[in-house]
N, CA, C and O atoms as a MOPAC input file, in Angstrom:
PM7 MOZYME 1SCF
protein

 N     16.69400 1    10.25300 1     2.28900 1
 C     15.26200 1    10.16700 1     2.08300 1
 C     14.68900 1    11.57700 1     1.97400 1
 O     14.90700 1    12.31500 1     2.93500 1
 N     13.78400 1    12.20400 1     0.64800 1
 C     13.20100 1    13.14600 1     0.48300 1
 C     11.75800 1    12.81300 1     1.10300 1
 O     11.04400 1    11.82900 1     0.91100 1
 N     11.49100 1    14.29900 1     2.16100 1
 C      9.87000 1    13.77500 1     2.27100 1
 C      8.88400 1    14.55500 1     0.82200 1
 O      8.42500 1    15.69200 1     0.72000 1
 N      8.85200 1    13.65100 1     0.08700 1
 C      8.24400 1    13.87200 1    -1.27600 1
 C      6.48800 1    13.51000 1    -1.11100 1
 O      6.46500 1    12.46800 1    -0.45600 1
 N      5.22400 1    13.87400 1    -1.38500 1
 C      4.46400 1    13.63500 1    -1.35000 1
 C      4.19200 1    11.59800 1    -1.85500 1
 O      3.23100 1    10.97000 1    -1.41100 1
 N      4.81300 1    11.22200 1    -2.40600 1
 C      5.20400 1     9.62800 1    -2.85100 1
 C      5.31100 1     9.38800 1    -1.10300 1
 O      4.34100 1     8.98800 1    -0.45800 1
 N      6.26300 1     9.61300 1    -0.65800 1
 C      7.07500 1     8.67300 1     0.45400 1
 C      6.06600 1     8.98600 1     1.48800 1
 O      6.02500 1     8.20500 1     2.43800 1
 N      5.08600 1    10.17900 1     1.47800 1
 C      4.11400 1    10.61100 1     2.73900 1
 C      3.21900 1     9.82900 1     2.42600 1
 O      2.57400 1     9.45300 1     3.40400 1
 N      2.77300 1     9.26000 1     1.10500 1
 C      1.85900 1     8.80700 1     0.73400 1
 C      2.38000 1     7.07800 1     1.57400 1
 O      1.65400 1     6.51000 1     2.39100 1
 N      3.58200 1     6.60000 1     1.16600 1
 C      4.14000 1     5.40800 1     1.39100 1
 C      3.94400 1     5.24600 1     2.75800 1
 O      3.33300 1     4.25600 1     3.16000 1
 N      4.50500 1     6.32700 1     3.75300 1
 C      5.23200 1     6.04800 1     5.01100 1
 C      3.02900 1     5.97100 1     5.79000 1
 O      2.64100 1     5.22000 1     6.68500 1
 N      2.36600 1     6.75100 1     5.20000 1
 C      1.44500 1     6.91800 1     5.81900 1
 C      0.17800 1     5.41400 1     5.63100 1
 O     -0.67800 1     5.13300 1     6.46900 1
 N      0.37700 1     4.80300 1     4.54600 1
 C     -0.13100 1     3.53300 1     4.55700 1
 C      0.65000 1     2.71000 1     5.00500 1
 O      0.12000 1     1.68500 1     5.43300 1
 N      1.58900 1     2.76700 1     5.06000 1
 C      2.35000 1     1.48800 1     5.92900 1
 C      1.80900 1     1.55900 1     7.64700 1
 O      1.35400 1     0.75400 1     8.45900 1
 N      2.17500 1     3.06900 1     7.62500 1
 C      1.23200 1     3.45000 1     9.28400 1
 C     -0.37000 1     2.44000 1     9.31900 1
 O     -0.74800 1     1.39000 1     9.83800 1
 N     -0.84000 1     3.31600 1     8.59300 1
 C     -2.02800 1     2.28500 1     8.41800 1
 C     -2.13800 1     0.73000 1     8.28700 1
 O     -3.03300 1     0.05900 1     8.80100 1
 N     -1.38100 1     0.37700 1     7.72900 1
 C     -1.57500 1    -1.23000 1     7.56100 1
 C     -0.79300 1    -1.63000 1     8.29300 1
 O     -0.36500 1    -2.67700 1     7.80700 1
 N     -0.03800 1    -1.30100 1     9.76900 1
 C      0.63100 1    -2.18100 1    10.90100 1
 C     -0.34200 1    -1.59800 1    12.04300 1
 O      0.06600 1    -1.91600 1    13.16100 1
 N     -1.72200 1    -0.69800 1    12.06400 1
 C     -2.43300 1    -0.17000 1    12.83400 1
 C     -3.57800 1    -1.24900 1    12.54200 1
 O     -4.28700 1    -1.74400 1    13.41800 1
 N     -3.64200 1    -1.50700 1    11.31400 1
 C     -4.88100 1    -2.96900 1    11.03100 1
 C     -4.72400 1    -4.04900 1    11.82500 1
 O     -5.64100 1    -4.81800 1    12.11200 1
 N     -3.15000 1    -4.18400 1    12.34700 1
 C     -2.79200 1    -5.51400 1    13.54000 1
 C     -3.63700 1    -5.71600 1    14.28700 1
 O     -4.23600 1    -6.76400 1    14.53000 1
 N     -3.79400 1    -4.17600 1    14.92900 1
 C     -4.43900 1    -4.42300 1    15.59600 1
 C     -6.16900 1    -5.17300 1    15.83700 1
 O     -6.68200 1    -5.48800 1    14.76300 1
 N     -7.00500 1    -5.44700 1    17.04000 1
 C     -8.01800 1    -5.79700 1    16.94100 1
 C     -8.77700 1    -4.44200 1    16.70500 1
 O     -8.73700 1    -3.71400 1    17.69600 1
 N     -9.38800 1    -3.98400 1    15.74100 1
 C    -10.21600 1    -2.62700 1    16.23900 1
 C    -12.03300 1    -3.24600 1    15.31800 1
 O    -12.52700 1    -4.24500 1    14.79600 1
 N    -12.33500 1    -1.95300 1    15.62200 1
 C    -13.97900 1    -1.96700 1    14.57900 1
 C    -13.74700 1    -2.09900 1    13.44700 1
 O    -12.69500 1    -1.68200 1    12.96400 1
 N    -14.89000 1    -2.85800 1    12.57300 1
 C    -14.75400 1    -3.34000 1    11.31200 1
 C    -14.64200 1    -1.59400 1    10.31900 1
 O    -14.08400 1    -1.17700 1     9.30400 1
 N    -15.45000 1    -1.11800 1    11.27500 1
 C    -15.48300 1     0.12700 1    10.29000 1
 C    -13.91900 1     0.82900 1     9.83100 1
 O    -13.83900 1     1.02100 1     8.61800 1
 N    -12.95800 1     1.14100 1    10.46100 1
 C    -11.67000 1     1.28500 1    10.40200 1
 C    -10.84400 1     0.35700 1     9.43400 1
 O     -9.83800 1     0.79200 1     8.87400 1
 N    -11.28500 1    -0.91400 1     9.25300 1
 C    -10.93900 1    -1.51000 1     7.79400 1
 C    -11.66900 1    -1.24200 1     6.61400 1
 O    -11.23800 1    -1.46200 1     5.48200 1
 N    -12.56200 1    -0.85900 1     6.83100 1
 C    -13.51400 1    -0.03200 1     5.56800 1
 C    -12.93300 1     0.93800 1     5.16100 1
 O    -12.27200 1     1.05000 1     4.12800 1
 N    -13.18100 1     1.79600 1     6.06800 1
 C    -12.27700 1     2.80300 1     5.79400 1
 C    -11.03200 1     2.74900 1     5.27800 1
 O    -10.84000 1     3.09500 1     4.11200 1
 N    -10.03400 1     2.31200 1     6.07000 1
 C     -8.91100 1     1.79400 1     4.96800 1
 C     -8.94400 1     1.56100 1     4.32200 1
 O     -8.06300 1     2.02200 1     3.59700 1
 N     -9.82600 1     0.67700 1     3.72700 1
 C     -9.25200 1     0.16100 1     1.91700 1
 C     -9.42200 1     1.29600 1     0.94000 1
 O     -8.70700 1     1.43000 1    -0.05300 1
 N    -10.74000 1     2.38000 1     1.38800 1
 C    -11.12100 1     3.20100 1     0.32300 1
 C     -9.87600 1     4.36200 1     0.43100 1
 O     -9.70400 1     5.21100 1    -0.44300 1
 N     -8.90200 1     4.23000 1     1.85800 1
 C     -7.52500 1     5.05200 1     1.58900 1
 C     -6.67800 1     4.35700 1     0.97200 1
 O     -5.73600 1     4.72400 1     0.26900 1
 N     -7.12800 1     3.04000 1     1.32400 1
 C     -5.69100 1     2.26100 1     0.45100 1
 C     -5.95100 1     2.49400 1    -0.87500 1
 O     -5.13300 1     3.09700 1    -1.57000 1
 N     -6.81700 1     2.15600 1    -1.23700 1
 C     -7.50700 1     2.14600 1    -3.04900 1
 C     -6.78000 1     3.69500 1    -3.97200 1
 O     -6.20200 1     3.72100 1    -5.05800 1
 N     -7.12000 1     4.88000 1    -2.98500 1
 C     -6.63800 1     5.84600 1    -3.29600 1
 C     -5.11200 1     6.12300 1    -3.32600 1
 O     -4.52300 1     6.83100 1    -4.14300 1
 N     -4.56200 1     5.40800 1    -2.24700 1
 C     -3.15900 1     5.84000 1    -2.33800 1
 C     -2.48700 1     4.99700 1    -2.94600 1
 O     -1.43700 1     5.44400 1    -3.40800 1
 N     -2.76900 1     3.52900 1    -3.19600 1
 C     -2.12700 1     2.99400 1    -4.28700 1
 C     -2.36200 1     3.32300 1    -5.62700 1
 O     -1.39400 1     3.39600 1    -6.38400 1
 N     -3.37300 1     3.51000 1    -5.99400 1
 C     -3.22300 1     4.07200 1    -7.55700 1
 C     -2.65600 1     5.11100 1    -7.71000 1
 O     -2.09600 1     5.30600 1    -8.78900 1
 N     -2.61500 1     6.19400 1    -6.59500 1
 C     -1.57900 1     7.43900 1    -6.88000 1
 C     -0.26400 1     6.99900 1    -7.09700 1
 O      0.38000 1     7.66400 1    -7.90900 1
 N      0.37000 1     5.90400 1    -6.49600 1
 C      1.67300 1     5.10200 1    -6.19800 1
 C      1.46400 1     4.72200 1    -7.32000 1
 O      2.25600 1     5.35000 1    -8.02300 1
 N      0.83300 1     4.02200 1    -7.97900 1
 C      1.23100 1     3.49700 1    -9.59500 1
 C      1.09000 1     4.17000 1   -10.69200 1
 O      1.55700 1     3.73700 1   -11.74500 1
 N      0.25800 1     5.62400 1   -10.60600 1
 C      0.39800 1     6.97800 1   -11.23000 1
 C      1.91000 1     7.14500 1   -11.42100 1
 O      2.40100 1     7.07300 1   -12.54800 1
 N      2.73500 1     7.39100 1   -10.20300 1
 C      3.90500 1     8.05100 1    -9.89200 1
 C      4.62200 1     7.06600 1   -10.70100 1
 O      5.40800 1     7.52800 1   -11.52900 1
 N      4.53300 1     6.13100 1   -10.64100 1
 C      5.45000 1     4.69600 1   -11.07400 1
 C      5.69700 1     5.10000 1   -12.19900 1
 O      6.71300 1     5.66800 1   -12.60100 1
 N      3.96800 1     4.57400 1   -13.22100 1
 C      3.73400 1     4.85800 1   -14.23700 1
 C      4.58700 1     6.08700 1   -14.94500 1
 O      5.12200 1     5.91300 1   -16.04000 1
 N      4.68700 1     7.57500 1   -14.10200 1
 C      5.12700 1     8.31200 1   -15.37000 1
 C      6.71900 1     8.17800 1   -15.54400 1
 O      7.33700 1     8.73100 1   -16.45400 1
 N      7.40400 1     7.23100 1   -14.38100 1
 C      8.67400 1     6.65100 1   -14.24000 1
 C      8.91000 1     5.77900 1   -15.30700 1
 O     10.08800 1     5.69700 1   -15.65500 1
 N      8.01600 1     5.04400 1   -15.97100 1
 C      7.67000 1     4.22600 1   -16.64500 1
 C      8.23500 1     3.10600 1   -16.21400 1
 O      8.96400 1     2.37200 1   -16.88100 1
 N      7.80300 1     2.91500 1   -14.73700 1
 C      8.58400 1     1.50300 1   -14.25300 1
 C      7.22700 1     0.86600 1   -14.43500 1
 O      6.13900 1     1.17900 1   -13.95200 1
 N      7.58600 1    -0.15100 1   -15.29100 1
 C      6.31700 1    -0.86200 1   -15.05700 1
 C      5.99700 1    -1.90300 1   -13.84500 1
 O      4.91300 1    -2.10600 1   -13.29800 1
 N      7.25800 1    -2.50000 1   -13.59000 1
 C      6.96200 1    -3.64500 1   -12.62900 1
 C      6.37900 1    -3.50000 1   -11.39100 1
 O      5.71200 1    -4.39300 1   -10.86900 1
 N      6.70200 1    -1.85700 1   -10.62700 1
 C      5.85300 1    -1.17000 1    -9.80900 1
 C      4.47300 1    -1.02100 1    -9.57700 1
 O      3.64900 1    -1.19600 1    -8.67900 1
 N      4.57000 1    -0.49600 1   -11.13300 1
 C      3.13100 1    -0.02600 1   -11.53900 1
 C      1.73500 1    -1.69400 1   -11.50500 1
 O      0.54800 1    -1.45300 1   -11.28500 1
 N      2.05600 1    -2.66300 1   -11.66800 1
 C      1.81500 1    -4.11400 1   -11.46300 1
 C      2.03000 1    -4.18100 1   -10.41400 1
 O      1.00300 1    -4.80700 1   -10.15300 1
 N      2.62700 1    -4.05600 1    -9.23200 1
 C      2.23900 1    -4.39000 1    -8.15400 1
 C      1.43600 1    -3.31800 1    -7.32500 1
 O      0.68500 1    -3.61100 1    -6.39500 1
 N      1.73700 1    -1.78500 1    -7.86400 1
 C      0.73400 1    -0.71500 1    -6.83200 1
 C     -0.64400 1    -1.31900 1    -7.59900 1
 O     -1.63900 1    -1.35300 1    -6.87500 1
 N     -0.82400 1    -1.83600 1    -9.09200 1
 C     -2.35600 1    -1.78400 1    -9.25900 1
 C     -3.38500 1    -3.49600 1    -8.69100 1
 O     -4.54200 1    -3.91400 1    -8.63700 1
 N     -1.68300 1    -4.02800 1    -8.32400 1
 C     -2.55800 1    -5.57800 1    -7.59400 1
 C     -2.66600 1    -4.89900 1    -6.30800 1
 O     -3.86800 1    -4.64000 1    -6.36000 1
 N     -2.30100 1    -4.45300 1    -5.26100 1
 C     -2.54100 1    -4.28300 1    -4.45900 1
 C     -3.69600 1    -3.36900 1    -4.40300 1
 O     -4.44300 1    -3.53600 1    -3.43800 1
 N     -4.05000 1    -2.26700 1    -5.39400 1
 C     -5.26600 1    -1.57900 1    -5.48700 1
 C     -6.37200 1    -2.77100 1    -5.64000 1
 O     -7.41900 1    -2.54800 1    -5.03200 1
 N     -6.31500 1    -3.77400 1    -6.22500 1
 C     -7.18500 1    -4.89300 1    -6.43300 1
 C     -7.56700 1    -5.70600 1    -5.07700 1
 O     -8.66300 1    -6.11200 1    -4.68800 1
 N     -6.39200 1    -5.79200 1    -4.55000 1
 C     -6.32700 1    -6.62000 1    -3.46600 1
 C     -7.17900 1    -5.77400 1    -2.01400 1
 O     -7.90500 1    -6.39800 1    -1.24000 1
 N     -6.94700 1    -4.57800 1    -1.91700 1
 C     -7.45300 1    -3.75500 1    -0.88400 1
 C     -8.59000 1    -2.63900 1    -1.29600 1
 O     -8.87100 1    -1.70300 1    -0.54800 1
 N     -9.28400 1    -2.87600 1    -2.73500 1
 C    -10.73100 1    -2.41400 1    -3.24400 1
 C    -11.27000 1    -2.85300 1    -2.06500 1
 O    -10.86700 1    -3.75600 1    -1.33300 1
 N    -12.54700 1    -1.88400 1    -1.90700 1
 C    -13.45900 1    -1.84400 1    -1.02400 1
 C    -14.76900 1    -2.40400 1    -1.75500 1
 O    -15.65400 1    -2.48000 1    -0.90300 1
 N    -15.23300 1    -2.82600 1    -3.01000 1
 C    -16.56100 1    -3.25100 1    -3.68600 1
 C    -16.49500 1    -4.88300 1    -3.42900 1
 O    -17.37200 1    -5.56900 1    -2.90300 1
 N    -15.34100 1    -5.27500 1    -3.89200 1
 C    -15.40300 1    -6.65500 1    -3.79700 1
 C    -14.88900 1    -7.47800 1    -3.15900 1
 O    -14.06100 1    -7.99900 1    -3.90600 1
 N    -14.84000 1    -8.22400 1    -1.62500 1
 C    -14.29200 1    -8.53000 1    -0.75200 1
 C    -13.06600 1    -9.46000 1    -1.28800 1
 O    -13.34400 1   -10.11200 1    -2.29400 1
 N    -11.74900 1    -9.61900 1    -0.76400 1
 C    -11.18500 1   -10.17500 1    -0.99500 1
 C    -11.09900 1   -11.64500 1     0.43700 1
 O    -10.57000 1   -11.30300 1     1.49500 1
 N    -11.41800 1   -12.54300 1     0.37200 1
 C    -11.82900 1   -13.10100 1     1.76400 1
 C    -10.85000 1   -14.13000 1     2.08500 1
 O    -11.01100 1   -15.32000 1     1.81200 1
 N     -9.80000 1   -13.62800 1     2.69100 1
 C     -8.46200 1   -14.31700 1     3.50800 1
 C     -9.01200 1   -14.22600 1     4.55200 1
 O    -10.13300 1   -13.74600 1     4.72100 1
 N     -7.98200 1   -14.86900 1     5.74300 1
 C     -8.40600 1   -14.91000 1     7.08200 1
 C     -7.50300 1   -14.21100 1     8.17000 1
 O     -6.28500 1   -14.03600 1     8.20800 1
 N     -8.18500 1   -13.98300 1     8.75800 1
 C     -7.18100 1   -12.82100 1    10.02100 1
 C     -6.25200 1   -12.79500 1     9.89000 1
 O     -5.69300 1   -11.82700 1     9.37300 1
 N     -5.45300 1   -14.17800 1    10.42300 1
 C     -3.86100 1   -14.37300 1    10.26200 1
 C     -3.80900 1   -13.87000 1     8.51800 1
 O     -3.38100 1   -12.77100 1     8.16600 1
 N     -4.14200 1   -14.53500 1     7.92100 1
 C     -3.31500 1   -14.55200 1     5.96800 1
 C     -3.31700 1   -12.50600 1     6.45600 1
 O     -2.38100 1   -11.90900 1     6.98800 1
 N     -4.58300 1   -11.94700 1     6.06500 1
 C     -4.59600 1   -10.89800 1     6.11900 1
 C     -3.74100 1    -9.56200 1     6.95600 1
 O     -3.56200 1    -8.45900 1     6.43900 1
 N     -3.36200 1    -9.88400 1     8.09600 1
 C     -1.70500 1    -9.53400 1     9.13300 1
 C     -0.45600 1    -9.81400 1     8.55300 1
 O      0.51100 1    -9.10500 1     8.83100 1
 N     -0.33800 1   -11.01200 1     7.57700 1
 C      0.78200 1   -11.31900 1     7.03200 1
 C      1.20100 1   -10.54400 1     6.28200 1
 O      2.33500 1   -10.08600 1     6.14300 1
 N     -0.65800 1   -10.19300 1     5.23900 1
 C     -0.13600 1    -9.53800 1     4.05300 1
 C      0.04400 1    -7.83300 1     4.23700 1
 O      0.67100 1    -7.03700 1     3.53800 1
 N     -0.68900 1    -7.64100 1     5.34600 1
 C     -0.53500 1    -6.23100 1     6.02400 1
 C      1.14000 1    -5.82500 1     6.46000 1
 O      1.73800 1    -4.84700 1     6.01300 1
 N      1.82400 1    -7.03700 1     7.63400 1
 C      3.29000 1    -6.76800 1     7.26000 1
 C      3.88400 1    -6.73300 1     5.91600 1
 O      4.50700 1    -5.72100 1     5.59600 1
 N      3.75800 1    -7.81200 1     5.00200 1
 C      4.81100 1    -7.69000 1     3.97900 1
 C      4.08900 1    -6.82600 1     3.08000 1
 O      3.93000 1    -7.64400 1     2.17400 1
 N      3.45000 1    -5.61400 1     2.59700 1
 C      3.02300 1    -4.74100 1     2.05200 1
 C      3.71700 1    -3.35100 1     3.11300 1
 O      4.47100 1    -2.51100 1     2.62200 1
 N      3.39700 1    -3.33300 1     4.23900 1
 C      4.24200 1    -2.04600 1     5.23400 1
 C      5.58600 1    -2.52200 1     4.93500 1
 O      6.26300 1    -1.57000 1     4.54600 1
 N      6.12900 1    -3.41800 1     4.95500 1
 C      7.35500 1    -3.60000 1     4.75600 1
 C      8.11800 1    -3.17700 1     3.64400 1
 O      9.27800 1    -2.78200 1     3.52900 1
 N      6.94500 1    -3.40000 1     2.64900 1
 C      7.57100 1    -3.23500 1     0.97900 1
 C      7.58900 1    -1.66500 1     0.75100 1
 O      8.42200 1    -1.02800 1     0.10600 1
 N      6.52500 1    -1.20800 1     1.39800 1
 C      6.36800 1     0.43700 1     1.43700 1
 C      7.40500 1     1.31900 1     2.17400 1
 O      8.05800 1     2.17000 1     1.57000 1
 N      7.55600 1     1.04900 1     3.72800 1
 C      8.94600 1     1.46300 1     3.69000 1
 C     10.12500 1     1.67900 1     2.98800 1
 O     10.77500 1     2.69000 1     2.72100 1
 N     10.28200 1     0.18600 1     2.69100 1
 C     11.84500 1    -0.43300 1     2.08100 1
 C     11.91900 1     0.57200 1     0.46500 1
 O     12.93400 1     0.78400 1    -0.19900 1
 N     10.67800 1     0.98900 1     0.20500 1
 C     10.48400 1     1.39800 1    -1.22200 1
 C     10.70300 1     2.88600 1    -1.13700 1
 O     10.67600 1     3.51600 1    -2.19500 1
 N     10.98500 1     3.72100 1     0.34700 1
 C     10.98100 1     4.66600 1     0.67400 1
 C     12.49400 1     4.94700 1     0.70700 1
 O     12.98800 1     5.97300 1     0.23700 1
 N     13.29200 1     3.82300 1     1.37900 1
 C     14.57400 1     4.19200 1     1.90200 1
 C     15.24900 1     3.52800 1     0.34600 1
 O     16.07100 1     4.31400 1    -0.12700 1
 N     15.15600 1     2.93600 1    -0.04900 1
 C     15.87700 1     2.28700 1    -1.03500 1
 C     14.99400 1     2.41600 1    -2.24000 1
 O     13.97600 1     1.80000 1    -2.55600 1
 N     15.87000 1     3.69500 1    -3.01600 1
 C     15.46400 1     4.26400 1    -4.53900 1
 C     16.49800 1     3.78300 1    -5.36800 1
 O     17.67000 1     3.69800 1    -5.00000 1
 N     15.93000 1     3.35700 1    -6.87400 1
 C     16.93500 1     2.88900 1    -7.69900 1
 C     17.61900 1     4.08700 1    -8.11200 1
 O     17.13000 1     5.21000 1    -7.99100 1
 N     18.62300 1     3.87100 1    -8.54200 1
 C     19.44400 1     5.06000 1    -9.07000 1
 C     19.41900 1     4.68500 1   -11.02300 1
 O     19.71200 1     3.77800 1   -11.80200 1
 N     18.80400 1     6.22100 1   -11.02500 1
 C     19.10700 1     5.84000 1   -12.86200 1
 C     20.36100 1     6.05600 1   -13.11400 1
 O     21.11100 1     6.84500 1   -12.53900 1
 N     20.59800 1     5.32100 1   -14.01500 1
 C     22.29200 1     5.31700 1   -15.20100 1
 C     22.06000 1     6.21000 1   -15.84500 1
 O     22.85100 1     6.56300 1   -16.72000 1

């Protein structure tokens, strides 16, 4: 694992989105999304000049999904679920790089 500005970007929203578990102030999920918003489109920037597209489709749903203008309105639990399997995917996307041919 290179610490590459990508994987600081990765390892540091995953931090963030298993810290959302927790119960805290609404303001701290505000806040988050307008980091999430930012660091996923940088993540599908990076994708993009990889020209992986299938990446690039999921960093820009998840930019959709964690926009701060337009609520996306799941419920506590749905929203923890999707907070693990997004930290999860961000890790796993850290330690396990495809290898080009």
């Amino acid at each position: 694992m290179k610490l590459t500005t990508e994987n600081l970007i990765k390892i540091a929203l995953a931090v963030l989105l298993l810290i959302c578990l927790f119960n805290l102030p609404y303001g701290y999920y505000q806040l988050f999304k307008y980091i999430a918003l930012v660091g996923f489109a940088i993540l599908a920037y990076y994708e993009y000049e990889r020209k992986n597209i299938p990446l690039v489709i999921v960093f820009v749903g998840l930019v959709l999904l964690f926009q701060p203008i337009a609520k996306v309105a799941l419920g506590r639990q749905a929203w923890m679920v999707v907070d693990l399997v997004v930290a999860a995917g961000l890790i796993l996307t850290v330690f396990v790089r495809k290898q080009k041919k």
